[in-house]
C-alpha positions as a Python dict, from the first residue, in 0.01 Angstrom:
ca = {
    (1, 'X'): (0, 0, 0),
    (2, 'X'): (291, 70, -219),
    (3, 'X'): (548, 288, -139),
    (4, 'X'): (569, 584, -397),
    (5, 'X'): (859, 668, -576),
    (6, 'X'): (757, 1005, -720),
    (7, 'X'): (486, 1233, -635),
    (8, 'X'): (429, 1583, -729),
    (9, 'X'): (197, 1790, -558),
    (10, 'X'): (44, 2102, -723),
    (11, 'X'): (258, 2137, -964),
    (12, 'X'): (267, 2440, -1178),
    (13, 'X'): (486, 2624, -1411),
    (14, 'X'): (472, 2918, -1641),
    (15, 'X'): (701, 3071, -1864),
    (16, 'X'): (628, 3427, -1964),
    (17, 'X'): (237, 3372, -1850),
    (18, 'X'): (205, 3060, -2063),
    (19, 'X'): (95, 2772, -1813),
    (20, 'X'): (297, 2494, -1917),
    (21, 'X'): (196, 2265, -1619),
    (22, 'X'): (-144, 2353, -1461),
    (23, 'X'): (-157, 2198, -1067),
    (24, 'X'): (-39, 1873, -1142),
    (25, 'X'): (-55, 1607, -929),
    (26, 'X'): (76, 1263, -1011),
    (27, 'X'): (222, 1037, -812),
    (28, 'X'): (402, 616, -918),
    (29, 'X'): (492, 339, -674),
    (30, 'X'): (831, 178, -621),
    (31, 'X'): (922, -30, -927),
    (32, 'X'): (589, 57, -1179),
    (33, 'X'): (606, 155, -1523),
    (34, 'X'): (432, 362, -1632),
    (35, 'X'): (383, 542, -1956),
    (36, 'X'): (242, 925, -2001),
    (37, 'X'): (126, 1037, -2339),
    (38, 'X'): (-28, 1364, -2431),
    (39, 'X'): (-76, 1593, -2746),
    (40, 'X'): (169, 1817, -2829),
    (41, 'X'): (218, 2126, -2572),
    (42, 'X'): (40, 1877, -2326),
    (43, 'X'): (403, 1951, -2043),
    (44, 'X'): (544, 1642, -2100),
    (45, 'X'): (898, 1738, -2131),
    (46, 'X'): (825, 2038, -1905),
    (47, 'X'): (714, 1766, -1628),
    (48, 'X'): (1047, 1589, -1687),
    (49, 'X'): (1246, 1931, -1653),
    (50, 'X'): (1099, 1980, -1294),
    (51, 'X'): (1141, 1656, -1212),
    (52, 'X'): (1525, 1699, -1291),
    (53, 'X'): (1615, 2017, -1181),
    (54, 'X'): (1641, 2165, -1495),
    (55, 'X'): (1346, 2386, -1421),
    (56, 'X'): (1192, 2549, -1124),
    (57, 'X'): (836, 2503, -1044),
    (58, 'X'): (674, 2862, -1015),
    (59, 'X'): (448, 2634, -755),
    (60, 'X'): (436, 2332, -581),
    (61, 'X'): (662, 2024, -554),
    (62, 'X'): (828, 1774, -671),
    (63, 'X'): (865, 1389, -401),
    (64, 'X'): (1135, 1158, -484),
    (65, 'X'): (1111, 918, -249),
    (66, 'X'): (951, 1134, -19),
    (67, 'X'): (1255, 1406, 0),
    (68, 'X'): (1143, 1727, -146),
    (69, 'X'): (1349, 1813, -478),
    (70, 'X'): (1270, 2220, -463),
    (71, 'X'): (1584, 2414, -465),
    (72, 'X'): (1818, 2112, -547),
    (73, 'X'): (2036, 2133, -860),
    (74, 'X'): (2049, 1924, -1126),
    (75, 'X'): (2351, 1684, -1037),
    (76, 'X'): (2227, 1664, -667),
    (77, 'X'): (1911, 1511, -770),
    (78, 'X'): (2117, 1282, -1060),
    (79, 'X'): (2298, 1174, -729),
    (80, 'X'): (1999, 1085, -547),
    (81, 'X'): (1917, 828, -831),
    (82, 'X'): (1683, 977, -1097),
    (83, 'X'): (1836, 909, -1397),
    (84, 'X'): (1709, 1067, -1761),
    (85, 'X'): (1702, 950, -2122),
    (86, 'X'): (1683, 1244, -2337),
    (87, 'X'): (1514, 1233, -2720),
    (88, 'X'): (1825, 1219, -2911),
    (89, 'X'): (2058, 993, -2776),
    (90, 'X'): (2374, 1104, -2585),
    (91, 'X'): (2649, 866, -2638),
    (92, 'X'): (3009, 887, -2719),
    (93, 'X'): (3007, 774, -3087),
    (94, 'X'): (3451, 726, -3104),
    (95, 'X'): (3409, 505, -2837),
    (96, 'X'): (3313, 151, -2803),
    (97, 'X'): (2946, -38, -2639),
    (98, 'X'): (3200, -143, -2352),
    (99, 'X'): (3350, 180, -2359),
    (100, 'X'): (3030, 406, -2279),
    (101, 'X'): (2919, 163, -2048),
    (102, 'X'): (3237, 175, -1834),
    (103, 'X'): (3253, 531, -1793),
    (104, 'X'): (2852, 523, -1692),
    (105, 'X'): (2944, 313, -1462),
    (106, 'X'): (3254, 514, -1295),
    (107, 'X'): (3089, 872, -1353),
    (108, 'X'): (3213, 941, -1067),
    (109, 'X'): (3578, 813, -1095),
    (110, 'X'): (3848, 882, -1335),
    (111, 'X'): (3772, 931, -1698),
    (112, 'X'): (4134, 851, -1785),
    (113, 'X'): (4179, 551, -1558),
    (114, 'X'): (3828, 433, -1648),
    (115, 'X'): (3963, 403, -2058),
    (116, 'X'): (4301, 307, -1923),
    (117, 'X'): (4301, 128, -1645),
    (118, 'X'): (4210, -234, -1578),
    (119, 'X'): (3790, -293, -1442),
    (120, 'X'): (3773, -538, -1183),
    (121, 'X'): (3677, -895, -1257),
    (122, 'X'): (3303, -768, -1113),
    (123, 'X'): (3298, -478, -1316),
    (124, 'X'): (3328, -679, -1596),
    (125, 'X'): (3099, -941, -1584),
    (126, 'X'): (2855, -618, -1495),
    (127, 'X'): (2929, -479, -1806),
    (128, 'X'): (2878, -785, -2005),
    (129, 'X'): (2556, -901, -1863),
    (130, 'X'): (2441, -502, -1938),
    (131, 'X'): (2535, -585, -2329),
    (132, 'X'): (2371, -889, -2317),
    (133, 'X'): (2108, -703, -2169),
    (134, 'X'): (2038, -455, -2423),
    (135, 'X'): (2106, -665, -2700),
    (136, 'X'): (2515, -504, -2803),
    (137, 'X'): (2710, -818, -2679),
    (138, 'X'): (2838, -874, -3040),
    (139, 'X'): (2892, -511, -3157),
    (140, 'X'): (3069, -442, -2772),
    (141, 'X'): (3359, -355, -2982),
    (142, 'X'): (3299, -106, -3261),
    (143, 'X'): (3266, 197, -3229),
    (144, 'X'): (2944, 322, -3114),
    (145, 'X'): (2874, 575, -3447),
    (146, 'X'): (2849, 273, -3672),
    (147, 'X'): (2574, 166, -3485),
    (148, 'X'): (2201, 151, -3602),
    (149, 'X'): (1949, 411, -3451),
    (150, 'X'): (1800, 190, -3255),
    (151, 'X'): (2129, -6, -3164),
    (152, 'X'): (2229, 404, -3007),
    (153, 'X'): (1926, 410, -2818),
    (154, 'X'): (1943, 110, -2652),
    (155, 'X'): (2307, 176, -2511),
    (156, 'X'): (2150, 511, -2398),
    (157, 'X'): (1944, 340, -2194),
    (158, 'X'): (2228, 84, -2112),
    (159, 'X'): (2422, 354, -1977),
    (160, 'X'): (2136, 501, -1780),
    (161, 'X'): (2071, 154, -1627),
    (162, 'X'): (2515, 149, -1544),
    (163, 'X'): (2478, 443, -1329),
    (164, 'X'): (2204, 260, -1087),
    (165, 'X'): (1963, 522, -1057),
    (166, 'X'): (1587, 437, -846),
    (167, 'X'): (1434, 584, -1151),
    (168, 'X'): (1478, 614, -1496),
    (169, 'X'): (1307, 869, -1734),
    (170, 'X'): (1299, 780, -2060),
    (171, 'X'): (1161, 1053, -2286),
    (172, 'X'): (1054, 953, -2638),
    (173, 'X'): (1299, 642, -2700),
    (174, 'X'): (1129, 539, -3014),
    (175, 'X'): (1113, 859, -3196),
    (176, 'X'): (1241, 745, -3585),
    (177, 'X'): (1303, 396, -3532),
    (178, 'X'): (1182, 117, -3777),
    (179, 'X'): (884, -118, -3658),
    (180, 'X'): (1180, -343, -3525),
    (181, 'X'): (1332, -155, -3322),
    (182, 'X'): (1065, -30, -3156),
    (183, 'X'): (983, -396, -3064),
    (184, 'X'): (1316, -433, -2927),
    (185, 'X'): (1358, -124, -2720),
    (186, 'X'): (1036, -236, -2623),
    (187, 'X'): (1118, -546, -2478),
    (188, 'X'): (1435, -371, -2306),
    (189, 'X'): (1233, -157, -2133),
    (190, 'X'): (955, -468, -2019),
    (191, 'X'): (1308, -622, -1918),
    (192, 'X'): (1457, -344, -1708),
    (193, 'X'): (1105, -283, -1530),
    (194, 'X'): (1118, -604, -1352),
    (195, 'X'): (1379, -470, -1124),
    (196, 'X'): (1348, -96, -1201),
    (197, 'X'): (1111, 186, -1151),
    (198, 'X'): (1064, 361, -1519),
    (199, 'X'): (884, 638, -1649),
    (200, 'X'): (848, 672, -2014),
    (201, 'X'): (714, 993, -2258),
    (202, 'X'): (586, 877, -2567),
    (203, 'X'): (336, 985, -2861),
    (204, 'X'): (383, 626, -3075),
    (205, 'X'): (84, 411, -2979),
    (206, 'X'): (197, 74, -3082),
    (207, 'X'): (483, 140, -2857),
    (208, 'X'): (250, 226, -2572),
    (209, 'X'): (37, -131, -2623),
    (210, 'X'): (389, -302, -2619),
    (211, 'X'): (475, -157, -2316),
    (212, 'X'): (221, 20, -2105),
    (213, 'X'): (24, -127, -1727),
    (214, 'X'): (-45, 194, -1654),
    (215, 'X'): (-105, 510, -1869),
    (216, 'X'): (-119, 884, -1780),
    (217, 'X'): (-246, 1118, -1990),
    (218, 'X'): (-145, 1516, -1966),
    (219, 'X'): (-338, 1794, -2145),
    (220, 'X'): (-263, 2152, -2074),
    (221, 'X'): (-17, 2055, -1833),
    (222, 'X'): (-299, 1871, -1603),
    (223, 'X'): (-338, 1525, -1532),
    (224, 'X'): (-656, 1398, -1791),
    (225, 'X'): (-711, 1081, -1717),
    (226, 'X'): (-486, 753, -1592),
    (227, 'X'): (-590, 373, -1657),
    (228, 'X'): (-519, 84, -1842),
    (229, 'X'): (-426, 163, -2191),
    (230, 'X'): (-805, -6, -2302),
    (231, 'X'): (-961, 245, -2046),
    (232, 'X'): (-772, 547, -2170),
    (233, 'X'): (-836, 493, -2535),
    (234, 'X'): (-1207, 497, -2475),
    (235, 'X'): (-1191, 745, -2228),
    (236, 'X'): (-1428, 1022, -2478),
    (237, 'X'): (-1144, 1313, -2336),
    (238, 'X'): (-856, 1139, -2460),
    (239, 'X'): (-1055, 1081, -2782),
    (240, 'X'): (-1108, 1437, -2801),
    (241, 'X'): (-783, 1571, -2719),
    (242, 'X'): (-554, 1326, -2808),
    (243, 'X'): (-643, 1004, -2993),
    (244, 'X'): (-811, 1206, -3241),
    (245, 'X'): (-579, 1449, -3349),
    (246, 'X'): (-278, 1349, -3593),
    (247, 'X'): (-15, 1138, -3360),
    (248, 'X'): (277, 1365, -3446),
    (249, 'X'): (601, 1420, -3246),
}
């Protein structure tokens, strides 16, 4: 039996007596993907909140790795290695691919000597196997506002991947992008999984195909169904209350 990674165990939250997660329990081993959809108002983001710290369950817990996150704050659990992609990506646009990726990976050293100073031979051949990685070896250089929307999302997740967190949650990362660069964040993510545990949000369903082994689906802040993506699109319940209704973000 796998180890689990995360688990949450009754999991509820309500904000002004709306129920935005309803006794959830979920749980993902070491080093899965997975991939939880869900129609609008479903908790998504809200289950990504508790996860992080930014919001308090009114019940239950949240596992990482078996330690109970309840009380901690936000940068505590950061520190214990959950790492989080938000929507809109969060990237220092003056600086360079290199740049962003250097001070992920010294968050915790000097910001100044990290632009200044002079990254170890090891730190550097990190940094450019991480822009090989996610595609950025030739635009290392430029500053990171001239690149494409897809191009900023992928160093997002570039620098998420510097900091070495245990897992990464990566909430909507396709949200705007052209057919193309969906493929390629895509195939960054499929990359990354294969030594990194990664949960993903997402509403676009071509994306999910691309991506998905195993798929959650939330609805009214409860768990729905989970399966292979074939088995939850012809579950009749996600028909209902998902795949049916317009697939809008």
């Amino acid at each position: 039996m796998n180890a689990k990674i995360l688990e949450t165990e009754n999991l509820t939250v309500t904000f002004d007596g709306f129920q935005a997660l309803n006794q959830l329990n979920f749980s993902m081993d070491v080093g899965e993907l997975r991939v939880v959809i869900g129609p609008n108002g479903a908790g998504k983001t809200t289950f990504l909140d508790v996860i992080t710290g930014k919001v308090q369950p009114t019940k239950g817990r949240v596992l990482f790795k078996g330690k109970n996150l309840r009380f901690l704050k936000e940068h505590q659990i950061a520190r214990l290695g959950i790492g989080r992609k938000f929507q809109t990506p969060r990237i220092y646009l003056n600086l360079t691919p290199r740049e962003n990726l250097e001070l992920a990976s010294n968050r915790n050293k000097n910001v100044f000597l990290t632009l200044f100073g002079h990254p170890s031979n090891a730190e550097k051949n990190s940094i450019k196997g991480l822009l090989e990685t996610i595609g950025l070896r030739n635009k290392a250089d430029i500053p990171a506002g001239l690149l494409s929307h897809g191009e900023k999302q992928r160093l997002e997740i570039g620098m998420l991947v510097a900091q070495s967190p245990d897992l990464l949650l990566v909430d909507e990362p396709v949200a705007g992008l052209t057919d193309e660069e969906t493929y390629n964040v895509g195939e960054l993510l499929l990359a990354l999984a294969q030594n990194h545990s990664i949960l993903v949000i997402e509403h676009d369903m071509e994306f999910v195909r691309q991506i998905a082994r195993k798929v959650t689906v939330l609805h009214q802040g409860s768990v729905l169904c989970e399966g292979s993506i074939e088995e939850v699109q012809n579950d009749p319940r996600v028909i209902e209350v998902y795949l049916g209704q317009p697939q809008d973000s």
